[in-house]
N, C-alpha and C positions, 0 to 999 in steps of 0.2 A: 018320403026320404029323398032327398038331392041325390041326383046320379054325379058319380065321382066321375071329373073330367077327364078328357083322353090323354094316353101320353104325351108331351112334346105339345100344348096347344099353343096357340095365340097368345094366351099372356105368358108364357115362360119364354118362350122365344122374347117377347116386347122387356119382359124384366132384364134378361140374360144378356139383348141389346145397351139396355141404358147403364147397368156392370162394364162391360168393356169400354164403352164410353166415358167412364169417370175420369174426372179433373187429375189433375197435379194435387189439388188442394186435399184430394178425397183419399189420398196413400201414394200417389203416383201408381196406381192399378196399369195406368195407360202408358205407361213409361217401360214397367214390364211386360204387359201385353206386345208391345213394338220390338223387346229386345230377343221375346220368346219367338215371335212373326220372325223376324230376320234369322233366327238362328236357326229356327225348321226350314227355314228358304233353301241357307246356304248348306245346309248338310244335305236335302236333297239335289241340289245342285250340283252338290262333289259327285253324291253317289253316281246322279246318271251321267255325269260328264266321264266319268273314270269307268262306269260299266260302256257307255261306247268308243272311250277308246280302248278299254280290252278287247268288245269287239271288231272295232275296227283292226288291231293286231292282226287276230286271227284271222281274219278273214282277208287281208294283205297279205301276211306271210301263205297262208295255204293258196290261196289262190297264183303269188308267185312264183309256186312252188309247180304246183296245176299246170301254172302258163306258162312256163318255162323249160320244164324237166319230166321226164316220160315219169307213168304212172308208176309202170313197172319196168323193171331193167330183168332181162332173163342173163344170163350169162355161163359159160360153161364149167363145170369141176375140172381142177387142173389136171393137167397129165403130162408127163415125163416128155420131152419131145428124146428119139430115139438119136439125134443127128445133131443136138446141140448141149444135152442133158439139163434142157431150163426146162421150168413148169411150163405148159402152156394151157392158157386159157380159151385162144379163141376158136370161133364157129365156124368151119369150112363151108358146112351146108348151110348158109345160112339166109339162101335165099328158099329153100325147102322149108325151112324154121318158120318161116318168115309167115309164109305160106302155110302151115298148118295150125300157127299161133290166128292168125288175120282168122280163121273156123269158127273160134272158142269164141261162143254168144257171149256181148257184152262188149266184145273187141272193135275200137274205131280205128286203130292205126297199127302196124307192128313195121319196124325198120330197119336194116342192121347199122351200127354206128363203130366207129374208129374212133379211140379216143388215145391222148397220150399230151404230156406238157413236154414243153419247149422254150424257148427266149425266143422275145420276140422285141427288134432291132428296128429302129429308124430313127433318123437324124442325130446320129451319137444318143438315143438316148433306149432303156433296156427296161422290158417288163418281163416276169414270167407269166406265159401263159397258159391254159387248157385247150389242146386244139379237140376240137367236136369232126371227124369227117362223115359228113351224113349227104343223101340226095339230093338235088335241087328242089325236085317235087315234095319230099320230102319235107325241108325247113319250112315249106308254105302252109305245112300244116302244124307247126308248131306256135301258139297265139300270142303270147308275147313278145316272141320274135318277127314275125311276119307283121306285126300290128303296124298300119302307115303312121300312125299319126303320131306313135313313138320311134321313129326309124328314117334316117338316108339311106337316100341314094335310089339305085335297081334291084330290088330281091331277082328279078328276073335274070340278071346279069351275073349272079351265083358263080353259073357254071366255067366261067371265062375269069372269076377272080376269089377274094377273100372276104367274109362277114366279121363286123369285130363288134366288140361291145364299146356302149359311147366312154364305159371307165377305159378302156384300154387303148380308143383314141384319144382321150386327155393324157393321159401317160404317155404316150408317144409323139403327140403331138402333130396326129395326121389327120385327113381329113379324106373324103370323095378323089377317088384319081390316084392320091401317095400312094406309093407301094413301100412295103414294110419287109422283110429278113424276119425266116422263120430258123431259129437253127436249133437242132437234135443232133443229141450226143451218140446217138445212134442211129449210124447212117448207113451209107455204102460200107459193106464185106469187101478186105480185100485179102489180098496174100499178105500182109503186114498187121490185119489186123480191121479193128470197127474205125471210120475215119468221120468226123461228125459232118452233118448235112446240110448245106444253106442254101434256100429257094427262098427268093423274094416274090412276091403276090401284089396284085393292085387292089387296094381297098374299093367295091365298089358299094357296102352295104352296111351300113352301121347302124346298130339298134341298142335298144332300151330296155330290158327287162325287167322295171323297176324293181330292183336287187342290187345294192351297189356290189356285192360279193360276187354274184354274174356277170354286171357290166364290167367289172374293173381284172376278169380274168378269162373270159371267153371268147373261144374264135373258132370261127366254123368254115373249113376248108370242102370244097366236095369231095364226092364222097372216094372215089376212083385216083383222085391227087392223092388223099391222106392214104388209102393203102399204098402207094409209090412210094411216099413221103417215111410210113412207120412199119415199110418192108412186111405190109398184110397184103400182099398179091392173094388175090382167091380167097380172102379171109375176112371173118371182122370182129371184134372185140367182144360186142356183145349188140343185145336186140331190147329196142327202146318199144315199149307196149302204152298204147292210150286205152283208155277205156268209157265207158259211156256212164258208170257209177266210180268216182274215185276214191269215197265215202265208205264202199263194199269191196275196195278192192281184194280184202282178204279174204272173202269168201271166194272169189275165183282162182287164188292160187292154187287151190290139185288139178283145176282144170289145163291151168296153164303149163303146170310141169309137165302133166301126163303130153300133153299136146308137144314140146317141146323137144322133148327127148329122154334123156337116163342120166344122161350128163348134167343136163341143164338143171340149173339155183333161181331161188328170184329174191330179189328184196327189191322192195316198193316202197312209195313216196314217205307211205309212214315208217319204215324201217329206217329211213335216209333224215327224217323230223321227228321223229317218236319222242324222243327224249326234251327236245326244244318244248314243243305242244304239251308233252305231262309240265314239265315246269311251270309255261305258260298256266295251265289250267290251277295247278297251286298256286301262285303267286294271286291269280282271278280269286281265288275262293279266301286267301290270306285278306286280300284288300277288300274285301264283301263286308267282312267283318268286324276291320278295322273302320270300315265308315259307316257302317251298322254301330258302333258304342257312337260315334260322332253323332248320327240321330239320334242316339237315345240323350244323351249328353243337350244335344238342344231342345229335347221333347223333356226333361228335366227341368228348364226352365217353367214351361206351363207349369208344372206341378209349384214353384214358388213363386210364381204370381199369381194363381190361384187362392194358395194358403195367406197371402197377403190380401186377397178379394175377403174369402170369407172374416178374414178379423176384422176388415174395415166396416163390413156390410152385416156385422154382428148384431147388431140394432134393427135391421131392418130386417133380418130372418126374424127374431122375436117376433115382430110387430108380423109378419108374413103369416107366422106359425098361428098367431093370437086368433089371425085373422080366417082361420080357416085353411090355408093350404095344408098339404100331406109331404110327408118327409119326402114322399118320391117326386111329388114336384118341385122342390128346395133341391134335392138332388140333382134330377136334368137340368133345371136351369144352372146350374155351376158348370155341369156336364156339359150344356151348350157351350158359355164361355169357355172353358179350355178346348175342345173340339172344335170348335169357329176357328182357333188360333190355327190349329195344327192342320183343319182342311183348307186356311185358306193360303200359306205357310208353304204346303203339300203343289200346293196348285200353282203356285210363283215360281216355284223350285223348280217343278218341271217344264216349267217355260223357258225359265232361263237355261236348266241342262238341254233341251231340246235346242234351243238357238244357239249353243256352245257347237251342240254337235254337227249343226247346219253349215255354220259359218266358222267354221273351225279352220279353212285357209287362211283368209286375209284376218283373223284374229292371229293365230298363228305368224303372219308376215308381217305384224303390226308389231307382235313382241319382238319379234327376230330384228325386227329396224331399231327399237328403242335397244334393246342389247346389245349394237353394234354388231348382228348378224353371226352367224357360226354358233347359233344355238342350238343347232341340230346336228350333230357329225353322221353323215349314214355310213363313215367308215365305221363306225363304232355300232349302231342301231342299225346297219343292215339295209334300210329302207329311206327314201328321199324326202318324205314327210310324215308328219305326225297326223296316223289316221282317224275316222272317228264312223263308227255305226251307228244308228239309231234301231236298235230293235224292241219288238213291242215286250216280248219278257221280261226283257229290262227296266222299264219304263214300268210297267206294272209291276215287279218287287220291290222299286223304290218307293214307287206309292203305296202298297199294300205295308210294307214296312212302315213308313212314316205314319200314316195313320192306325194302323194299329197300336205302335206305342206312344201317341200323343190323343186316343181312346184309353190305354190301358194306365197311364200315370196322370189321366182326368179324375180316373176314376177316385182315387183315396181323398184329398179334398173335396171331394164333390159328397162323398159320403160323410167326410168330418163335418158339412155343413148341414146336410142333412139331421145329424144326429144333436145337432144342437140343442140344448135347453133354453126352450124362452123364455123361463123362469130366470136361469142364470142369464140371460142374454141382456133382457131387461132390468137385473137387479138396478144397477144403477144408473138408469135415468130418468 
């Protein structure tokens, strides 16, 4: 007795070739075969272009988030001031604070910071701002401010002037040298009353944190002007904490309070993004699944040109069947034809989302010029470009995805053909 050949041989492969190959004349098989190929292309194509730029979001906004703004902000519970009757929040000791927060493993920076908004004035023209007063030594350690290659000027020269954001020197319309008018409504105490406060500053440091929400409101005075400036003599607002896991910060906050004091609150980067990031991460899992029906939607295709394969090639499973093959060889060979399509479908897609994600600049600056440009507002979106990640998880659930369901809606024609009668197949010819 013949031994029954192996799965998948050499001639189902060679039939299941000369199938996807048929004429126009033979049903237009190859007309749908091309329309099913493109449509698995471009649906993987959306999938990974749109999962890296989700990634790419996150990973911009957290990391501006990272490189701009302390990890953890400690700051103190209010208390009655006995001599003015306002709350008051800030930290006297807080070079003590400072010092026993910098202990708690984990901890790369603690600082005390002075913070307060104000107008901020040059050449008749008026922005409000956020002033930051923090150390010299200090801002050098914060990374998307300190970064040269996004920054004028002397960071060194700090201490002797004003740091501004590049939004808030377009707004004012200054540059390296200008000096700018800080004014607060709360100023010098007198016998009369609060009378508001104007010191002008020379801009020597202008930076970038690509943020346009940062650049277009932030300024960083030292740290010993801004207590002069928000009448914190001995004092300061609160205590900006870095840390070496940002990812875990929650697990060290009891360290942190215990360390800090009785007084002392903390809310961290994620308390400050919590809400953006859950969004974010639904909106992620909404669009997964919305371009998840889109492959299925093009992996639907294979399944009707398939069905249009077997009724053409009806005649020639008979004569297949007549001839000796087994229903499971009449199967994979259909199985191949639609699988061919969708692996190789699968594999174009991810070339192309892959070079989306690559060269996602000058694609991006090639649409922004036929649109007439200001197709991007980052007053609106936050950020000055449209990001893009390539990560490998991603990459692999779009693949995993596609092929599985351009395998699994192979499957039903492949077994209609299978079950064919060559009796009926053949009746009439």
């Amino acid at each position: 007795m013949a031994a029954s050949p192996a799965p998948f041989a050499r001639f189902e492969w060679m039939i299941a070739w000369r199938y996807l190959r048929a004429r126009r004349a033979e049903g237009g098989v190859s007309t749908m075969t091309w329309i099913s190929l493109t449509g698995i292309t471009l649906a993987v194509f959306a999938l990974i272009a749109t999962l890296a730029v989700r990634s790419g979001f996150r990973a911009e906004f957290v990391d501006t988030i990272l490189g701009a703004n302390a990890h953890v902000t400690l700051y103190n519970a209010g208390a009655v001031d006995a001599e003015t009757g306002r709350i008051d929040r800030t930290i006297a000791d807080y070079a003590a604070m400072a010092e026993r927060v910098r202990a708690v493993p984990g901890v790369t920076h603690a600082a005390p910071l002075i913070k307060g908004q104000v107008m901020a004035s040059a050449r008749q023209r008026h922005a409000g701002v956020e002033v930051f007063g923090i150390a010299p030594d200090d801002l050098r350690t914060i990374p998307r401010i300190a970064d040269p290659a996004t920054s004028a000027g002397d960071i060194g020269a700090f201490a002797q002037g004003i740091a501004i954001g590049s939004g808030v020197a377009r707004e004012l319309n200054v540059g390296i040298g200008d000096r700018i008018k800080l004014i607060s409504p709360d100023g010098a105490r007198t016998a009369f009353g609060t009378s508001p406060r104007i010191n002008a500053y020379e801009v020597v440091y202008i930076f970038s944190a690509g943020r346009y929400d940062i650049d277009r409101v932030r300024v960083y005075l030292p740290f010993a002007e801004a207590q002069a400036f928000f009448n914190r003599e001995g004092r300061a607002d609160e205590l900006e904490v870095m840390v070496e896991a940002p990812e875990e910060v929650d697990a060290m906050t009891p360290a942190l309070l215990a360390a800090a004091g009785e007084r002392a609150q903390v809310w961290t980067w994620r308390d400050a993004s919590g809400g953006f990031l859950r969004a974010l991460e639904v909106e992620d899992n909404v669009m997964f699944v919305i371009l998840s029906i889109l492959v299925l939607i093009a992996a639907m295709n294979i399944t009707s040109g398939l069905i249009m394969l077997v009724k053409n090639k009806g005649r020639d499973i008979g004569i297949l069947r007549t001839m000796g093959l087994t229903e499971g060889s009449v199967m994979r060979i259909f199985f191949i034809c639609g699988a061919f399509t969708g692996v190789i479908g699968t594999l174009l897609g991810v070339l192309l989302g892959c070079l989306f994600a690559i060269y996602i600049d000058p694609i991006f600056s090639f649409v922004n010029v036929m649109m007439g440009g200001q197709v991007w507002d980052p007053s609106i979106r936050g950020i000055y470009n449209l990001p893009a990640k390539l990560e490998l998880p991603d990459v692999l659930s779009a693949v995993t995805l596609s092929l599985g369901l351009s395998f699994v809606v192979t499957l039903f024609p492949a077994r209609r053909a299978a079950r064919l009668d060559p009796v009926e197949a053949l009746r009439y010819e």
